[in-house]
N, C-alpha and C positions, 0 to 999 in steps of 0.2 A: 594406521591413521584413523583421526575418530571420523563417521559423518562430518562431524560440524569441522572440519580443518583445521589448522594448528600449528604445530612447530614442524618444519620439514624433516628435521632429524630426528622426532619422537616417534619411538616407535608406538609406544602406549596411549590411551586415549588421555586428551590434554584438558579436556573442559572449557576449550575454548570453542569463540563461535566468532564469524567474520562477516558480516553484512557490507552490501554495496546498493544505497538506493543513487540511481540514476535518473536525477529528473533535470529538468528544462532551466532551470536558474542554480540549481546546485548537485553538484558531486560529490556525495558522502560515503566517505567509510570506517567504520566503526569495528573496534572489536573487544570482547567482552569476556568475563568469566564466568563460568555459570556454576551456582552455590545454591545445595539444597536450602529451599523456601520453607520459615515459618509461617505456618500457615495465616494468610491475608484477607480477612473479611469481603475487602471489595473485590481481590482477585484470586478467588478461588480456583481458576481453572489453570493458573501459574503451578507450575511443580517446583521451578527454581529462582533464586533472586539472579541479578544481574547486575554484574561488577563494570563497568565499564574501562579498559585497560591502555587502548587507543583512540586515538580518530584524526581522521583529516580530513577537513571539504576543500571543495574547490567550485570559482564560476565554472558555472557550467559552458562545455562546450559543443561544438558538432550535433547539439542535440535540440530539436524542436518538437513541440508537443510529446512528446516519452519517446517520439523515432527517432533513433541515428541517422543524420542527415551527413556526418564527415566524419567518418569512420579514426581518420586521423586527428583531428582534435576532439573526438571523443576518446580515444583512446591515452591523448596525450593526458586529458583531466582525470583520468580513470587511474591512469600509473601515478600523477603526483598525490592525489587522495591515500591511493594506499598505502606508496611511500612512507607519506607522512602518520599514517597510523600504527603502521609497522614500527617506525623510529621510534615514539613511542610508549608503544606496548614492548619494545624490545624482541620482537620475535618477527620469522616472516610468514605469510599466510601462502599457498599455494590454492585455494577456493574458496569462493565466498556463495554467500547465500543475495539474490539479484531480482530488486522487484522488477514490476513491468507494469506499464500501462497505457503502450500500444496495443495495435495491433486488434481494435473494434471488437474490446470483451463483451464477449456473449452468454448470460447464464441460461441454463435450461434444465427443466425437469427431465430426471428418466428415471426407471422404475423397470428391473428382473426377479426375477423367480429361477430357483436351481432347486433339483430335489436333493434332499437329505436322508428319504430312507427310510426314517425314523430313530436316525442314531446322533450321537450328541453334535452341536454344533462347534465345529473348530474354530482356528483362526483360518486355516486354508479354506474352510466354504466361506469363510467373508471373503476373503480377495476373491473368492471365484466370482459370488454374485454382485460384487463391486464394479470389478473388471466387467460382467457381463452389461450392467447399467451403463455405464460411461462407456463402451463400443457404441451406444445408438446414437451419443451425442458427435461422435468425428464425423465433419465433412470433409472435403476435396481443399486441400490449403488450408484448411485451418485443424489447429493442435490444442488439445486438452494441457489446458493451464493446472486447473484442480479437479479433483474427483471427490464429495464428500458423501458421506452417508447423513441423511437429515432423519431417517426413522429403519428400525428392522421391523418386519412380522415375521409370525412363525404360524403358518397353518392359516387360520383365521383371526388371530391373536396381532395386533397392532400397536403403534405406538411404542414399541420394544427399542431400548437403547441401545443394550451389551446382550446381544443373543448365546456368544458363549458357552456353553456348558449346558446349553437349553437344549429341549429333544422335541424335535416335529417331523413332520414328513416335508414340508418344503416350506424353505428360507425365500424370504424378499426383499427387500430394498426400496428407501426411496432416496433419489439422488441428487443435489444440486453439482451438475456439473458448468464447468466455466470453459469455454473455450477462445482463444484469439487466432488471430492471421500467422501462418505460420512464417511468414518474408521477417517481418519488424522480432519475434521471436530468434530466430536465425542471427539475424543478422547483430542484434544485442549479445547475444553468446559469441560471437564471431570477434565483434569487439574486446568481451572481455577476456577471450582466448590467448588475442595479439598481443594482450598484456601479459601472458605466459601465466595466466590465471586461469582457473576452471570454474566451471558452474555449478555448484552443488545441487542446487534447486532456484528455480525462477517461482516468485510470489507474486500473485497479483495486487498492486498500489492499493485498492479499497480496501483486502481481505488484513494487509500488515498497519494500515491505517485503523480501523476499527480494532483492530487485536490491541495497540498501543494505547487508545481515547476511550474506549469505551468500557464500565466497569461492570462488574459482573451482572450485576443488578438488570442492566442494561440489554445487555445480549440474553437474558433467561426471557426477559417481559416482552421484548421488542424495542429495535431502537433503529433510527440509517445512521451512518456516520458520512458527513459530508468532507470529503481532503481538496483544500482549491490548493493546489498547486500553481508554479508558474506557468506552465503551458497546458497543465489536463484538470480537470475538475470531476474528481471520481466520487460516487455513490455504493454504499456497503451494506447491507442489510442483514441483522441477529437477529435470532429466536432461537427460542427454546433453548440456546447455548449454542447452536448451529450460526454458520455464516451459508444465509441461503440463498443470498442474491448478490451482482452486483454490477453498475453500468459507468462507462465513463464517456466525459464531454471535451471533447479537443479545446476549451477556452479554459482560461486561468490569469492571475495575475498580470504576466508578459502582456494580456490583451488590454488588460486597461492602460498600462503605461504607456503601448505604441495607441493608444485611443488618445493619450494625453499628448506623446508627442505630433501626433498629427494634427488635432485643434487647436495647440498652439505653437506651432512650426518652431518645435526644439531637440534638441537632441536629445534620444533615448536615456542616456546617462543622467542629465539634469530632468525627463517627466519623471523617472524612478525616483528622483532626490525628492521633487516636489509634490508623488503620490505618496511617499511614506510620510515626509514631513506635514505637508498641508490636505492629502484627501480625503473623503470621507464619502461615505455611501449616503449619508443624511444630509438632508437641507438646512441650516442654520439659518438662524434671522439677522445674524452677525456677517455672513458669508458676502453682501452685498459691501459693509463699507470695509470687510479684510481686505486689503489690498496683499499680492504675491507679487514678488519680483521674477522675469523668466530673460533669461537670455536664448534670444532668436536663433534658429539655424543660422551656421554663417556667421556669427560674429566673431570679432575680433577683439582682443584684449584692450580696456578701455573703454569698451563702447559702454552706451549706457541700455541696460537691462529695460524691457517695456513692464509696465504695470497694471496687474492686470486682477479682477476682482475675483475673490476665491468662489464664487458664487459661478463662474466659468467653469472652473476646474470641475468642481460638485455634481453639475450639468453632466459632465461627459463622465465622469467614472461612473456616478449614480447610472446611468443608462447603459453602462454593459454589467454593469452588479444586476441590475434590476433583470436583465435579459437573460443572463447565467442562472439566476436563481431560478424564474419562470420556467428554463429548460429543463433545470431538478426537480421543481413541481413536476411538471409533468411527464418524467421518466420516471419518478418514483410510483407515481398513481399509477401510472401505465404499467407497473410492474406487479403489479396485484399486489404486492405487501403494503399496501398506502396506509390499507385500516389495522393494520399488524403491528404498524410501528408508534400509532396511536400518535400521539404530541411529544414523543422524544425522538429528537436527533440533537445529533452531535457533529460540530463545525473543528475541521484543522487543519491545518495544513499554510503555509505560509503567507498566500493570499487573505486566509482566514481574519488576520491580524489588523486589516482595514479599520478605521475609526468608522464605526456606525454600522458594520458588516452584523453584528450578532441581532441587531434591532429589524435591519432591511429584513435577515430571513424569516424572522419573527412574522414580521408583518403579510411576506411575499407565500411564503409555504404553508401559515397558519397553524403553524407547532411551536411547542415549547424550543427554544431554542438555546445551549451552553454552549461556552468555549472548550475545546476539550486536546489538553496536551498529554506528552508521554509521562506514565503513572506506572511508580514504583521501580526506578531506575537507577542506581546509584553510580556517582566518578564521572557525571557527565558534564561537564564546564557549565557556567551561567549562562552563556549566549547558545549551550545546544537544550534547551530546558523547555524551550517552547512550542510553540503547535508546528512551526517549521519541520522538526526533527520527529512526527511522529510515524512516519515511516521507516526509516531507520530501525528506531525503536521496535515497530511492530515486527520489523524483519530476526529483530535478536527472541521475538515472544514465540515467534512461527513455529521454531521444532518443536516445543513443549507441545504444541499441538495438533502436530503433524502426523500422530501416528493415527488418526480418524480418517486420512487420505489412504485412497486405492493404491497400494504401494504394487501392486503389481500391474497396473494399470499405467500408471506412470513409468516403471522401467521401462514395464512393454512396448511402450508406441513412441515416449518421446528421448526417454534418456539413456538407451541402448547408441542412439543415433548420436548422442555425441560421446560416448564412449564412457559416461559417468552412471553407468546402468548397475544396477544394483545398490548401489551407496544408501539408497534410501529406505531400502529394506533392510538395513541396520540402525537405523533412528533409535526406534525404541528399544531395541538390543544397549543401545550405546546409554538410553537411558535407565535402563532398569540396572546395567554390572557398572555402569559408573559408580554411584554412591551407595 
């Protein structure tokens, strides 16, 4: 069976890869084929294209803000998603690859040293001094999401990419490690166990959101990628080709809709009709004589609908757009990359899609600001082509890039515990005798 999962009955590596993003308004799952990459100017850091072979979404259930709040109708969205992706793709998956973005991710520097000797540098002194970085970041409940290397030295020599075959007397490390709540982690794997699925790897929502929107260019010079989702609004930060940072905000779309139905006492079902149709983050001069029709909680067939100025509506979504934004601002600066990312960020994610949302961040963050959707994807339907779907997507980019993670770091602490230990120490094995 390869890493990435496949057909149950093959025994050979299938080339296939199976993603499950789990978020707050939508259950998606997707599966793909993965096809050596002509080389791509903006995505360089791609090894392989990507076929898209399945998918299925589903409203989302049992799920608020990225936690599992009813394990059974999370579960029940989880099985009809992949059902339908299966169908299909014609094949059935037995583990997928599973973003996250509970559970109060935490990035944090760390930074070891292991001597060498003065004999050439392996692949095993990397996972030593990998491993040895990310041990400083565990605390008491919470679990190592990722482990990356952001720089090697060797001696007194810095700034070192691929230390390899290089010869010092002592290796170093510098590390962005990401850590979350290990309850909300658990308990998502728990979920998608009861579906008689496994967990290949858990991705953090920023880290597969930037991997999908943002293009090379981008992640080398410095960029954030911003994903508003329906219930979490996450923050990603590139450099130097490295994913060095990343924070996320429990508010998202969901919040401005229950903001709508609550101002104007209607049901959640009709504020979503009347935020996508009629809202906008911006004040128009128009907005006073637009007149919106809303049917009141409570009514009954017949009744006549109240009317009411869109210059209302604008009032109450603009002031949780304006408030989310503000809390980006200021988690990003607070993050020391503020002056790193310079005036490029990048906006996706399904809330993204707001009328006047690219402008407001313009104005609110004072950076250059793009829409940024899943790039270089092929077989994906028309309605999965937008910023909605760029997690997903980031989730199918993740292996290509995954061999930079502490693969022994990971077995060792989190993925032994659910019995899926080792698999990922085959990644790059699976990538290099694939093709």
């Amino acid at each position: 069976m390869s890493w990435l999962g496949g057909n149950r009955n093959s025994s050979t590596r299938s080339g296939i890869v199976t993603v499950l993003d789990v978020g707050s308004s939508k259950i998606c799952c997707i599966i793909a084929r993965l096809l050596p990459f002509e080389e791509n100017r903006a995505l360089r850091h791609r090894t392989h294209r990507i076929k898209v072979i399945g998918i299925g979404h589903q409203k989302s259930q049992g799920v608020k803000s990225g936690v599992i709040v009813d394990l059974d109708r999370a579960e029940q969205a989880m099985r009809l998603a992949v059902d339908a992706a299966e169908r299909m793709a014609g094949l059935t998956v037995d583990s997928l690859i599973v973003n996250l973005s509970a559970g109060r991710l935490k990035s944090e520097s760390a930074s070891a040293t292991i001597n060498l000797g003065g004999h050439e540098t392996t692949q095993g002194d990397i996972n030593r001094v990998l491993a040895a970085g990310a041990r400083q970041a565990l605390a008491a409940e919470r679990e190592v999401v990722h482990s990356l290397a952001t720089g090697f030295s060797l001696d007194t020599e810095r700034g070192i990419r691929d230390p390899r075959g290089m010869v010092g007397d002592t290796l170093g490390v510098d590390m962005h490690v990401l850590t979350a709540d290990s309850a909300p982690m658990r308990n998502l794997e728990l979920c998608v166990n009861r579906s008689h699925l496994s967990v290949e790897q858990l991705v953090a929502t920023p880290y597969a959101s930037g991997l999908a929107a943002l293009v090379d260019d981008e992640i080398e010079m410095g960029a954030a990628c911003i994903d508003m989702g329906g219930g979490t609004t996450t923050i990603s930060v590139f450099v130097n080709g490295k994913f060095v940072h990343a924070d996320a905000i429990p508010i998202g779309g969901s919040h401005v809709t229950m903001d709508l139905a609550r101002g104007l006492s209607t049901r959640m079902e009709d504020a979503e009709r009347l935020k996508v149709m009629h809202g906008s983050a911006l004040p128009d001069s128009a907005d006073d004589r637009d007149i919106v029709s809303i049917l009141p909680m409570g009514s009954e067939e017949g009744d006549q609908p109240l009317q009411v100025p869109r210059s209302v509506m604008t009032r109450i979504v603009r002031a949780r757009i304006e408030e989310t934004l503000e809390i980006v601002r200021d988690r990003l600066n607070r993050s020391g990359y503020g002056n790193i990312v310079g005036r490029r960020v990048v906006l996706t994610g399904g809330a993204s899609q707001l009328t006047g949302l690219p402008e407001a961040a313009r104005r609110i963050l004072g950076r250059n600001v793009r829409l940024g959707r899943p790039l270089g994807i092929a077989g994906l339907p028309e309605a999965a082509k937008g910023a909605a779907f760029a997690v997903p997507v980031g989730l199918m980019i993740y292996p290509q890039v995954a061999e930079f993670e502490s693969r022994a770091m990971r077995s060792g602490f989190r993925l032994l515990a659910t019995g899926t230990g080792g698999r990922l120490q085959r990644m790059s094995q699976w990538f290099r005798e694939s093709f």
